[in-house]
PDB file of N, CA, C and O in Angstrom:
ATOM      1  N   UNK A   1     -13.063  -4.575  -1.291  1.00  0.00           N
ATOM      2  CA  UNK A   1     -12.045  -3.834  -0.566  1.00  0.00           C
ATOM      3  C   UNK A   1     -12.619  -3.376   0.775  1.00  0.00           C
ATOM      4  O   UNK A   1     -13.507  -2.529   0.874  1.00  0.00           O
ATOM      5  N   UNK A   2     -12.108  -3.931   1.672  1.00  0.00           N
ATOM      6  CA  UNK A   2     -12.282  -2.995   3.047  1.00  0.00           C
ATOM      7  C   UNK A   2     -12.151  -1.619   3.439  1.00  0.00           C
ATOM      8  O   UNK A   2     -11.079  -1.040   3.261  1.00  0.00           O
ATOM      9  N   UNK A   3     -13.478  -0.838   4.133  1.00  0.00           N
ATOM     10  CA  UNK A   3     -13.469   0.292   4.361  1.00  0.00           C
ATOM     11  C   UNK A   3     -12.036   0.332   5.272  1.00  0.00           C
ATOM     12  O   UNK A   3     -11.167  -0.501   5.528  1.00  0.00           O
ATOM     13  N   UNK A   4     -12.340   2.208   5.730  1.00  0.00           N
ATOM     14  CA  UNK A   4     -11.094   2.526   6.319  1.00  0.00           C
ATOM     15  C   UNK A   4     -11.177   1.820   7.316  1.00  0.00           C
ATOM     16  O   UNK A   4     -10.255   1.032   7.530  1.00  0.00           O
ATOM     17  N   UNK A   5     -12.251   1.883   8.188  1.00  0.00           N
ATOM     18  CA  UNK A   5     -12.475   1.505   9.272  1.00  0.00           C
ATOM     19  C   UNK A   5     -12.075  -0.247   9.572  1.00  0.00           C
ATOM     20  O   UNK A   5     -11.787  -0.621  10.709  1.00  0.00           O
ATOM     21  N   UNK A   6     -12.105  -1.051   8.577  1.00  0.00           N
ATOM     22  CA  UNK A   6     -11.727  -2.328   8.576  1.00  0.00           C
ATOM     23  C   UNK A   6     -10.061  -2.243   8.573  1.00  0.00           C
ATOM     24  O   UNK A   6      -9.392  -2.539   9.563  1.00  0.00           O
ATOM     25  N   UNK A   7      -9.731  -1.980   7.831  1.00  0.00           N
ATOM     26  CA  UNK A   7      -7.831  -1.843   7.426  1.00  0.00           C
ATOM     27  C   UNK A   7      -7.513  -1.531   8.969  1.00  0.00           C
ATOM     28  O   UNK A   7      -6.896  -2.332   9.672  1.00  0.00           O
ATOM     29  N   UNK A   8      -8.034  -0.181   9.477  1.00  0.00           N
ATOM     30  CA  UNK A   8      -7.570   0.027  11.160  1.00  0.00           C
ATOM     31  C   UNK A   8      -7.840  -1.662  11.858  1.00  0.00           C
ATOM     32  O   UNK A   8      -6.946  -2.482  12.064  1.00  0.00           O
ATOM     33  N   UNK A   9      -8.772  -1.782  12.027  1.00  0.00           N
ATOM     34  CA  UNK A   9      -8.728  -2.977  12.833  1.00  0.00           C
ATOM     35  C   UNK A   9      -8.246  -4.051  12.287  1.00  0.00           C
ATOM     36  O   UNK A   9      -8.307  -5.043  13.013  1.00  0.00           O
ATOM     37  N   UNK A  10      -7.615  -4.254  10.869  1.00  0.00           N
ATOM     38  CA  UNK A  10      -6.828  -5.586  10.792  1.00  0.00           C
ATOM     39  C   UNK A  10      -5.660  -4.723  11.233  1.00  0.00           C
ATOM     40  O   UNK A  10      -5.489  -5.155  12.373  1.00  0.00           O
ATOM     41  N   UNK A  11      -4.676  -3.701  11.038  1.00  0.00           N
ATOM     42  CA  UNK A  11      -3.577  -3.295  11.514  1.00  0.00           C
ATOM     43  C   UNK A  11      -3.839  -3.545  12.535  1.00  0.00           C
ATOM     44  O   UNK A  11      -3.114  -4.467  12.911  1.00  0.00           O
ATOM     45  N   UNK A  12      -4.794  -3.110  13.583  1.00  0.00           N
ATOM     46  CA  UNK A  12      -4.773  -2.941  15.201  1.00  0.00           C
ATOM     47  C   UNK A  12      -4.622  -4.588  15.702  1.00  0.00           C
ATOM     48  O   UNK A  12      -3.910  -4.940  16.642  1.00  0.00           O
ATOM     49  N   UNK A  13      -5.479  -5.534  14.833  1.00  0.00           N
ATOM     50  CA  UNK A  13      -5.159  -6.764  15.180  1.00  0.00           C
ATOM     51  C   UNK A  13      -3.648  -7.545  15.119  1.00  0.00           C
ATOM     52  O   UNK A  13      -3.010  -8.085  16.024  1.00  0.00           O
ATOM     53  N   UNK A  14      -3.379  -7.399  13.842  1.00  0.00           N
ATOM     54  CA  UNK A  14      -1.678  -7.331  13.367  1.00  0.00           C
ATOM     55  C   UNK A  14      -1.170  -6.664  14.660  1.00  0.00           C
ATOM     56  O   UNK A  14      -1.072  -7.310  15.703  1.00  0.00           O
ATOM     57  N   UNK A  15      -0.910  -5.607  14.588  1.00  0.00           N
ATOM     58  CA  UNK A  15       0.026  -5.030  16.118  1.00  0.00           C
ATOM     59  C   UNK A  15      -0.271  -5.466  17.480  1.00  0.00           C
ATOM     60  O   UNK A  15       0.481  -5.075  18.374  1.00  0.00           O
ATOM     61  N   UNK A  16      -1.357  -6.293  17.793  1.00  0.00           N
ATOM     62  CA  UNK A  16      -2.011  -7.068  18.823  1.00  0.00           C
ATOM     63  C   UNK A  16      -0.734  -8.157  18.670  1.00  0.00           C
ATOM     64  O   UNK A  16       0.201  -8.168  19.471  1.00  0.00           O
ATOM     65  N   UNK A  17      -0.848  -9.173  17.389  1.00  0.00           N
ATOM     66  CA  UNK A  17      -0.604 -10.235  17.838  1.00  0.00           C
ATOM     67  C   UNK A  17       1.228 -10.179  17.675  1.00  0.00           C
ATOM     68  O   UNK A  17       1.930 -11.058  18.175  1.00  0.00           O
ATOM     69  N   UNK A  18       1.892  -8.820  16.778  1.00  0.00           N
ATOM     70  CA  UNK A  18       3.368  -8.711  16.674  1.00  0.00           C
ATOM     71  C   UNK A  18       3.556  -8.220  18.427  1.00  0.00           C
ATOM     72  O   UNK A  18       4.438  -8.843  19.018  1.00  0.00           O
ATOM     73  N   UNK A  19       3.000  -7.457  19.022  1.00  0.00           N
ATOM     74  CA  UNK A  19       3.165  -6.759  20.575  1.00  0.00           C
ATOM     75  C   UNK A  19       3.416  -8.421  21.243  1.00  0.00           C
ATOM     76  O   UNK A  19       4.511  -8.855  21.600  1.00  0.00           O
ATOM     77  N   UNK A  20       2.246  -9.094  21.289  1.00  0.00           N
ATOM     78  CA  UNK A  20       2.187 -10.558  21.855  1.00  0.00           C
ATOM     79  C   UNK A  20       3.484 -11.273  21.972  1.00  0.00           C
ATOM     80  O   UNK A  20       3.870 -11.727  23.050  1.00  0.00           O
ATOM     81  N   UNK A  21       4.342 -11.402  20.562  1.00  0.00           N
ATOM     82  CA  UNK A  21       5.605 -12.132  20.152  1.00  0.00           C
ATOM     83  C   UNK A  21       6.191 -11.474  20.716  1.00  0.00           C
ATOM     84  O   UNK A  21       6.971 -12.119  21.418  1.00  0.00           O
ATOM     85  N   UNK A  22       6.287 -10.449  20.837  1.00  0.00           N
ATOM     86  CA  UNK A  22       7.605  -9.541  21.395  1.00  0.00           C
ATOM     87  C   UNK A  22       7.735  -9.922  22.568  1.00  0.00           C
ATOM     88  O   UNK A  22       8.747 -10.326  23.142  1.00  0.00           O
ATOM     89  N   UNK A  23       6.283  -9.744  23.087  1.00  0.00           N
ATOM     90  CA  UNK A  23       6.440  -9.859  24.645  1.00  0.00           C
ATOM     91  C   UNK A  23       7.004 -11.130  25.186  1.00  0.00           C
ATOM     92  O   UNK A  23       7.729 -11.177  26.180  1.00  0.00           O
ATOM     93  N   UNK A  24       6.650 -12.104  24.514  1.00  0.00           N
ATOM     94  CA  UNK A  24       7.148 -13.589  24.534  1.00  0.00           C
ATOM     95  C   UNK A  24       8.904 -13.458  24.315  1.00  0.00           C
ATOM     96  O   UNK A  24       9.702 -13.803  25.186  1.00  0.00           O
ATOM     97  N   UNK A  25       9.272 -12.928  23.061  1.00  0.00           N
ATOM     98  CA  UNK A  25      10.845 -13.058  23.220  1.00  0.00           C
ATOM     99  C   UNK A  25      11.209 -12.152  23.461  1.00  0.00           C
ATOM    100  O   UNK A  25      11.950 -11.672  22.603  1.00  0.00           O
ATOM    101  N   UNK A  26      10.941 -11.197  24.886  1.00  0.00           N
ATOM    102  CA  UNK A  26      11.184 -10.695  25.596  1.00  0.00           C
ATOM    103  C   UNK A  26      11.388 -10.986  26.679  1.00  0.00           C
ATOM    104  O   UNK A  26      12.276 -10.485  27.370  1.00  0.00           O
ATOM    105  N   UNK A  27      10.513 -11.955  27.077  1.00  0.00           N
ATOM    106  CA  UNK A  27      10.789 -12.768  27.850  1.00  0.00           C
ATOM    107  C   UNK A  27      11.756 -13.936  28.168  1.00  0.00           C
ATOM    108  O   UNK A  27      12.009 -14.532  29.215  1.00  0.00           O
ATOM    109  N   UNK A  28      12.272 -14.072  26.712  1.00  0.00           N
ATOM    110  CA  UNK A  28      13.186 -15.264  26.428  1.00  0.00           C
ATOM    111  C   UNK A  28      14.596 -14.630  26.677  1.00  0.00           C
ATOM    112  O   UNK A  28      15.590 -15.264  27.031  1.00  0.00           O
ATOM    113  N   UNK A  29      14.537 -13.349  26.450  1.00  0.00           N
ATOM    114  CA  UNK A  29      15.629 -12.684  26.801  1.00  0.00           C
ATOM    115  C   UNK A  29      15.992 -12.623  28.149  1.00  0.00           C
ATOM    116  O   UNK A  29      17.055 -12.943  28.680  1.00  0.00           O
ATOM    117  N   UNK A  30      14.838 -12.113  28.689  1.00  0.00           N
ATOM    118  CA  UNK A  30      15.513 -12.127  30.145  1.00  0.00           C
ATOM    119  C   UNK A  30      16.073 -13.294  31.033  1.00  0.00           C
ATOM    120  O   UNK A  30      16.965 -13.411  31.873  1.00  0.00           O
ATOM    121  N   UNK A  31      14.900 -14.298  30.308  1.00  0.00           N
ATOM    122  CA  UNK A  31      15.018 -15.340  30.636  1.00  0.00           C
ATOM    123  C   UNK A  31      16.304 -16.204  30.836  1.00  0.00           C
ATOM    124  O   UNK A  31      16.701 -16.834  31.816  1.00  0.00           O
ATOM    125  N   UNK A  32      16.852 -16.017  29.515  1.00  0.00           N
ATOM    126  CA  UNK A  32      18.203 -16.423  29.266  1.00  0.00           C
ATOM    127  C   UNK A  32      19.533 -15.619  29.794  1.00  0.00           C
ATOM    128  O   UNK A  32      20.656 -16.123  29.818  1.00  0.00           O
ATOM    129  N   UNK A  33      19.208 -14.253  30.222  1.00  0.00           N
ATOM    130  CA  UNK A  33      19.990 -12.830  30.638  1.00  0.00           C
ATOM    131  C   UNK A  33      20.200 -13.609  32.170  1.00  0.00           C
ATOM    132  O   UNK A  33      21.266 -13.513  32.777  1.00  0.00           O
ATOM    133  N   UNK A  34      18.690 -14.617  32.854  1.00  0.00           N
ATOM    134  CA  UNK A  34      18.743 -14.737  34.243  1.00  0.00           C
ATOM    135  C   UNK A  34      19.813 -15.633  34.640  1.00  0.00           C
ATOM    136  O   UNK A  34      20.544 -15.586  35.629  1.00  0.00           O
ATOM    137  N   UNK A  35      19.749 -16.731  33.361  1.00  0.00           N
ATOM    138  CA  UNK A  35      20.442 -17.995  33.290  1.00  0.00           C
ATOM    139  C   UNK A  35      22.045 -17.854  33.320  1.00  0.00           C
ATOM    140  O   UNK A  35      22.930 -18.526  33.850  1.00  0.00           O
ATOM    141  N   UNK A  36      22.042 -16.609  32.469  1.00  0.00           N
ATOM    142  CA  UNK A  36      23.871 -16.493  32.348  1.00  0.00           C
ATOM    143  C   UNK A  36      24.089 -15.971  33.773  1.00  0.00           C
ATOM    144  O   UNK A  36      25.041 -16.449  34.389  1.00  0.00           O
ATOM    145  N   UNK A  37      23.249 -14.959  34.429  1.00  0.00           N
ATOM    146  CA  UNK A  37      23.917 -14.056  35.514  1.00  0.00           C
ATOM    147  C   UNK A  37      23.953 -15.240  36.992  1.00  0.00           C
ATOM    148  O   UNK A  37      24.240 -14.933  38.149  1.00  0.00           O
ATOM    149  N   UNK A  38      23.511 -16.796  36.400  1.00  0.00           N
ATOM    150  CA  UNK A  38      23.384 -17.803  37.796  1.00  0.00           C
ATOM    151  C   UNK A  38      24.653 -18.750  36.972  1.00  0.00           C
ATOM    152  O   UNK A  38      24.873 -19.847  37.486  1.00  0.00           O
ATOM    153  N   UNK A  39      25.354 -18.436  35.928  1.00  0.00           N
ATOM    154  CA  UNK A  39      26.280 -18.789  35.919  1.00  0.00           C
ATOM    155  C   UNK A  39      26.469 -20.300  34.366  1.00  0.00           C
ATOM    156  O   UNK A  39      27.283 -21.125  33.950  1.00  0.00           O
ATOM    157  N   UNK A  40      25.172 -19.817  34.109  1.00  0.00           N
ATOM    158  CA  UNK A  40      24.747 -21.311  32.547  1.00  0.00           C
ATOM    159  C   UNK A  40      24.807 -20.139  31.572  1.00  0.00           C
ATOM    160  O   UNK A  40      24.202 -19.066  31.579  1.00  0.00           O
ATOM    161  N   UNK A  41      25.661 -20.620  30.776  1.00  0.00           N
ATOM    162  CA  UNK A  41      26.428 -20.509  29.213  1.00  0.00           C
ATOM    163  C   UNK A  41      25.051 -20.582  28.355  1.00  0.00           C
ATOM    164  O   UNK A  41      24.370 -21.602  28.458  1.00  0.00           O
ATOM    165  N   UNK A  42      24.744 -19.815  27.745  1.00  0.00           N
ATOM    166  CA  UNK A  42      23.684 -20.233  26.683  1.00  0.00           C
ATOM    167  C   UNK A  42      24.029 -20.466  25.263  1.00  0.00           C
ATOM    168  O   UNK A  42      25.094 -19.941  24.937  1.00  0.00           O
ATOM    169  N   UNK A  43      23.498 -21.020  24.470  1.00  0.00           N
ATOM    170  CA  UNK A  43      24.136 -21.516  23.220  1.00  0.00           C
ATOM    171  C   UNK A  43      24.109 -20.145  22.279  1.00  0.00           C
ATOM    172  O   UNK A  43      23.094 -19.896  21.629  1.00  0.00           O
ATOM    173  N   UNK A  44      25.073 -19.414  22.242  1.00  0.00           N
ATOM    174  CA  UNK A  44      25.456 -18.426  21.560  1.00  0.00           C
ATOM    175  C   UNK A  44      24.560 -17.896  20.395  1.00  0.00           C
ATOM    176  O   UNK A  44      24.143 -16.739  20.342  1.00  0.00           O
ATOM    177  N   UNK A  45      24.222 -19.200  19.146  1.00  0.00           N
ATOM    178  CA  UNK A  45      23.627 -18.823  18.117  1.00  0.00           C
ATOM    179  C   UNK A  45      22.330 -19.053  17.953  1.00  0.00           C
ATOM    180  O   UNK A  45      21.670 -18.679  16.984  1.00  0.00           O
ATOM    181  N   UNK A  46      21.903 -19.712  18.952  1.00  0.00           N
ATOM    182  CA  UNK A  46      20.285 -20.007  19.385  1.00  0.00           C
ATOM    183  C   UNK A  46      20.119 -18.038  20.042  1.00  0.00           C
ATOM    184  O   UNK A  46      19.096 -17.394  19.811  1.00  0.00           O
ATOM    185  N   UNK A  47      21.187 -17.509  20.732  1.00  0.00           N
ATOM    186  CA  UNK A  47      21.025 -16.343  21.713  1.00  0.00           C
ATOM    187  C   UNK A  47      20.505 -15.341  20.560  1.00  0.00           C
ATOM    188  O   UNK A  47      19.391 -14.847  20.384  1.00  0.00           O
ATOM    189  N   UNK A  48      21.602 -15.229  19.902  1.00  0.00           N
ATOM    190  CA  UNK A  48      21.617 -14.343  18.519  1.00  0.00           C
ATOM    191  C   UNK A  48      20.867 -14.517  17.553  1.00  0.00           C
ATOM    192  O   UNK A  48      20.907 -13.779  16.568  1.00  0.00           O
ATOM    193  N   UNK A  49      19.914 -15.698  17.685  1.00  0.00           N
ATOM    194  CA  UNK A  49      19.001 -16.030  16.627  1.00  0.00           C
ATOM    195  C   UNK A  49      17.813 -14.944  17.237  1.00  0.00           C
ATOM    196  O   UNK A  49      17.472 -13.952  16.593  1.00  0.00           O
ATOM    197  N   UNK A  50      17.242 -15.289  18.575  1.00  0.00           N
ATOM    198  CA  UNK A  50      16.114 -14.887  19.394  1.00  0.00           C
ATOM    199  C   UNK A  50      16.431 -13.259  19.239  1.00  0.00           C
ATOM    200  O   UNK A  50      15.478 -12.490  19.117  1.00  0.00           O
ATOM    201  N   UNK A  51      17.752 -12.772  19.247  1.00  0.00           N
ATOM    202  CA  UNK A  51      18.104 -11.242  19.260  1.00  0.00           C
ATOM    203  C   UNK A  51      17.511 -10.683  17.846  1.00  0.00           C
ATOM    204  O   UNK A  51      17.033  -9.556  17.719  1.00  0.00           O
ATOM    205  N   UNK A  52      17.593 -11.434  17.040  1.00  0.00           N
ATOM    206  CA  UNK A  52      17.560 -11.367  15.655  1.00  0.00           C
ATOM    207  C   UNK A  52      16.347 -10.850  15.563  1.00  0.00           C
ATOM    208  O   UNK A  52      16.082  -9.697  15.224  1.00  0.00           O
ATOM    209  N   UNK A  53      15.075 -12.286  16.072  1.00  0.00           N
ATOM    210  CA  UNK A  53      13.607 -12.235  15.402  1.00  0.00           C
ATOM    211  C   UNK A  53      13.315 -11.259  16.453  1.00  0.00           C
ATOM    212  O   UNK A  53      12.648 -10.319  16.023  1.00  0.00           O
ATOM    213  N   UNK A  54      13.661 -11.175  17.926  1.00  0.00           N
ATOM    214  CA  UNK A  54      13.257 -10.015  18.280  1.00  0.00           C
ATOM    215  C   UNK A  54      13.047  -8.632  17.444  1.00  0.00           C
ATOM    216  O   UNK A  54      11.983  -8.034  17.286  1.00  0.00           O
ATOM    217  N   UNK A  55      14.335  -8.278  16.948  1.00  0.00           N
ATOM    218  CA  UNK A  55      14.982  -7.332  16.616  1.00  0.00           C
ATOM    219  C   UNK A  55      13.045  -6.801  15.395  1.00  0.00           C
ATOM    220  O   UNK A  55      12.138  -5.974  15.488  1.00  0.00           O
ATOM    221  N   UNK A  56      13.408  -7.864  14.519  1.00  0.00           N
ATOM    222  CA  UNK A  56      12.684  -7.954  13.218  1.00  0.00           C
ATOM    223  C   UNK A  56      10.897  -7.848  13.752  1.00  0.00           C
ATOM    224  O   UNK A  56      10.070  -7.105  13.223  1.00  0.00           O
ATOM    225  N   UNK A  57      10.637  -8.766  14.874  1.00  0.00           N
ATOM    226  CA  UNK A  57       9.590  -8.136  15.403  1.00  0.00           C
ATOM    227  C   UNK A  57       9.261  -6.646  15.620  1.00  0.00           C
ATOM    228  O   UNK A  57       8.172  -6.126  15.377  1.00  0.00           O
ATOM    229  N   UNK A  58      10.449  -5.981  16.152  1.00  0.00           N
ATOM    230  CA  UNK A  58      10.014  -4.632  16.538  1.00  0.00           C
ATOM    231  C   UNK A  58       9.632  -4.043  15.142  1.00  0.00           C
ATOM    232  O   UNK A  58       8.565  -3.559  14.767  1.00  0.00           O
ATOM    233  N   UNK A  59      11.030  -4.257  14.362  1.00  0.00           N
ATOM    234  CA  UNK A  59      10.621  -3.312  13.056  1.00  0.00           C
ATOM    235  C   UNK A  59       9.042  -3.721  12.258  1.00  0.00           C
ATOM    236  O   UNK A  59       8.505  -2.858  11.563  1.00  0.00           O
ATOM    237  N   UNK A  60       8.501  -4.855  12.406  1.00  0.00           N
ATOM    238  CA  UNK A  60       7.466  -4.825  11.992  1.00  0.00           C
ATOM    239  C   UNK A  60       6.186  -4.195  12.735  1.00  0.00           C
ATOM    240  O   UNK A  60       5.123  -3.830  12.233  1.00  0.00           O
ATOM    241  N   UNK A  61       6.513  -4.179  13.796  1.00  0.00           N
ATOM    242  CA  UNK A  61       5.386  -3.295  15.069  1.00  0.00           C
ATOM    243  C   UNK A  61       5.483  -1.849  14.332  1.00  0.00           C
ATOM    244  O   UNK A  61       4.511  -1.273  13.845  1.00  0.00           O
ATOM    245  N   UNK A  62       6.766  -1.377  14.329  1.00  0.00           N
ATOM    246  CA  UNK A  62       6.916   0.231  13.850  1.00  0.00           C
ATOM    247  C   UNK A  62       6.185   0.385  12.276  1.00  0.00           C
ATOM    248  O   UNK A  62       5.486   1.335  11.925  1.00  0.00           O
ATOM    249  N   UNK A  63       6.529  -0.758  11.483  1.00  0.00           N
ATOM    250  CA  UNK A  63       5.644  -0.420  10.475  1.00  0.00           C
ATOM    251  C   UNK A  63       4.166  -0.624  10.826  1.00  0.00           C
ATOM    252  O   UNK A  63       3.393   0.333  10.794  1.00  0.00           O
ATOM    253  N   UNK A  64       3.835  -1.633  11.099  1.00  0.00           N
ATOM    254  CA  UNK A  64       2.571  -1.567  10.998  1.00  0.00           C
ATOM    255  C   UNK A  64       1.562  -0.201  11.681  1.00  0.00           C
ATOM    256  O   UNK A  64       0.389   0.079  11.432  1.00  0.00           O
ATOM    257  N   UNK A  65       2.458   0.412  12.531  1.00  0.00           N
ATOM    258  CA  UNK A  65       2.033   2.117  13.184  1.00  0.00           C
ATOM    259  C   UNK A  65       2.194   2.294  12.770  1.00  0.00           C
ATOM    260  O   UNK A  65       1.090   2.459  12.250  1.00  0.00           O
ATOM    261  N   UNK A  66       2.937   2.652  11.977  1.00  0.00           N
ATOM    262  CA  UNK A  66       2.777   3.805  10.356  1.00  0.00           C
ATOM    263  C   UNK A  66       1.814   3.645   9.526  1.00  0.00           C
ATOM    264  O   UNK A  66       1.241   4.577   8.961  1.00  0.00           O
ATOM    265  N   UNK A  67       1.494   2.170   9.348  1.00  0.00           N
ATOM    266  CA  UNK A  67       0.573   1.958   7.849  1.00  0.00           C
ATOM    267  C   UNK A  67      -1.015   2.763   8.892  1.00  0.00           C
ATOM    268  O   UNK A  67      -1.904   3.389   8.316  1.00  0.00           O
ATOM    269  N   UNK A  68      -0.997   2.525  10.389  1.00  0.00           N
ATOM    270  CA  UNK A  68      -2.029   2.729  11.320  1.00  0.00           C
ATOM    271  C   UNK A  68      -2.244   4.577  11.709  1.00  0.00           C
ATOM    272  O   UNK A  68      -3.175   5.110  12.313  1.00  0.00           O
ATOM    273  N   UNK A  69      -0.914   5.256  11.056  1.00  0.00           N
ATOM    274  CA  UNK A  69      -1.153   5.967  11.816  1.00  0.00           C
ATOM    275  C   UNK A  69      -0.971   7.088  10.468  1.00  0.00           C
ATOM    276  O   UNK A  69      -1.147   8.264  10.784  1.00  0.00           O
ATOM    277  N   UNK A  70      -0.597   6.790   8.840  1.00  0.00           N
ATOM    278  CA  UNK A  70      -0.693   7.350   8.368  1.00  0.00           C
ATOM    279  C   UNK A  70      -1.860   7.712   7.596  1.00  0.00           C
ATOM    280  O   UNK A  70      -1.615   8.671   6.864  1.00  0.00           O
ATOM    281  N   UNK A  71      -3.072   7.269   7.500  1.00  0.00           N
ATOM    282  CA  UNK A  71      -4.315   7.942   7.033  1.00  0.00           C
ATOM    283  C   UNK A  71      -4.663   8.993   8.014  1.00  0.00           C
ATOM    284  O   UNK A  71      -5.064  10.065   7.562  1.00  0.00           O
ATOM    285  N   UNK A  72      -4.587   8.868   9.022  1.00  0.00           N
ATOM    286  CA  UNK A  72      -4.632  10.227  10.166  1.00  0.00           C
ATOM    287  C   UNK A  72      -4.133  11.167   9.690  1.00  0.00           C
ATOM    288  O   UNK A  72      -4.664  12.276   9.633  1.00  0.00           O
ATOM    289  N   UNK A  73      -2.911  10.846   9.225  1.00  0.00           N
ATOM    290  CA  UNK A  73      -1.723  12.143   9.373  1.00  0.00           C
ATOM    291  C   UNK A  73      -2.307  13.119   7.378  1.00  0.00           C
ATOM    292  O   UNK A  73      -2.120  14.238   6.901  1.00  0.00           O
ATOM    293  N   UNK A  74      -2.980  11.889   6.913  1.00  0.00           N
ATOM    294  CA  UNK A  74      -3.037  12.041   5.431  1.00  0.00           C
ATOM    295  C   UNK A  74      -4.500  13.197   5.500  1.00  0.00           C
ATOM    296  O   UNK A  74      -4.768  14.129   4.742  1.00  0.00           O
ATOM    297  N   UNK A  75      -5.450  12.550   7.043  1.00  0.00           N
ATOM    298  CA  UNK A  75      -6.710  13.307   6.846  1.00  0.00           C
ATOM    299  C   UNK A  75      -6.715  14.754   7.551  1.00  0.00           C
ATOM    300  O   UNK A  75      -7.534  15.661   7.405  1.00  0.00           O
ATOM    301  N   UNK A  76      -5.547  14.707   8.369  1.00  0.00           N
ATOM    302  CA  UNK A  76      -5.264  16.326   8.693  1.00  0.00           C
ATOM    303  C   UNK A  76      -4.247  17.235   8.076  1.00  0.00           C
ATOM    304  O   UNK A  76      -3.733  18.274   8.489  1.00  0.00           O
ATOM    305  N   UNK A  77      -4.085  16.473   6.848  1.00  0.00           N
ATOM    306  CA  UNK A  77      -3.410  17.848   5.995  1.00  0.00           C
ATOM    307  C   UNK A  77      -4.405  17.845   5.343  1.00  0.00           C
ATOM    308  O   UNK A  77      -4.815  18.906   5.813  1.00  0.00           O
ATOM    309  N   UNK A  78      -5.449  17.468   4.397  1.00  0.00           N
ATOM    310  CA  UNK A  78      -6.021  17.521   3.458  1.00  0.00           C
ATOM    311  C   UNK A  78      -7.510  18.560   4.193  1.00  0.00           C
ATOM    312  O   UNK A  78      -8.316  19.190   3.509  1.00  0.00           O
ATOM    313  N   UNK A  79      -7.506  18.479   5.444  1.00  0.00           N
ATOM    314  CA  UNK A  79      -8.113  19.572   6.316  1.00  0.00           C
ATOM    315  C   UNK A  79      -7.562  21.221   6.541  1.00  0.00           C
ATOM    316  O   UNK A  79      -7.843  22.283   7.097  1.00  0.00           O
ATOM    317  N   UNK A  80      -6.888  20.766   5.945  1.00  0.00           N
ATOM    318  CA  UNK A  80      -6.155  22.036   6.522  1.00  0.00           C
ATOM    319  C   UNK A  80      -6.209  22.992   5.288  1.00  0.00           C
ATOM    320  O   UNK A  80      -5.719  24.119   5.358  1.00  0.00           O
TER     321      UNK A  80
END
């Protein structure tokens, strides 16, 4: 079993490479946001697909800060 100190840095790595994706179909967004506002139709369910895994990216970023940020929160009550 990995110390604490290991679990932080596979989370921190995990939220490295979910931040990465995001940023990528974040980019796809705008990307495609640029395309409609010059006047190209984008394929609707390809649009809503990318909205989707975006979407599901974030919620996995937010968990994985929690799994990152709750031994903290666990080692300053047990201080107290």
């Amino acid at each position: 079993m990995a110390m604490n100190g290991g679990i932080q840095s596979d989370t921190m790595r995990s939220l490295h490479r979910l931040n990465a994706k995001y940023e990528e179909q974040n980019a796809e967004v705008k990307r495609t946001m640029r395309l409609q506002m010059q006047g190209v139709q984008p394929d609707a369910a390809q649009f809503m697909n990318l909205l989707e895994r975006h979407s599901v990216t974030q919620q996995a970023m937010e968990a994985q800060i929690k799994l990152h940020v709750r031994p903290h929160q666990t080692a300053l009550n047990e201080s107290r």
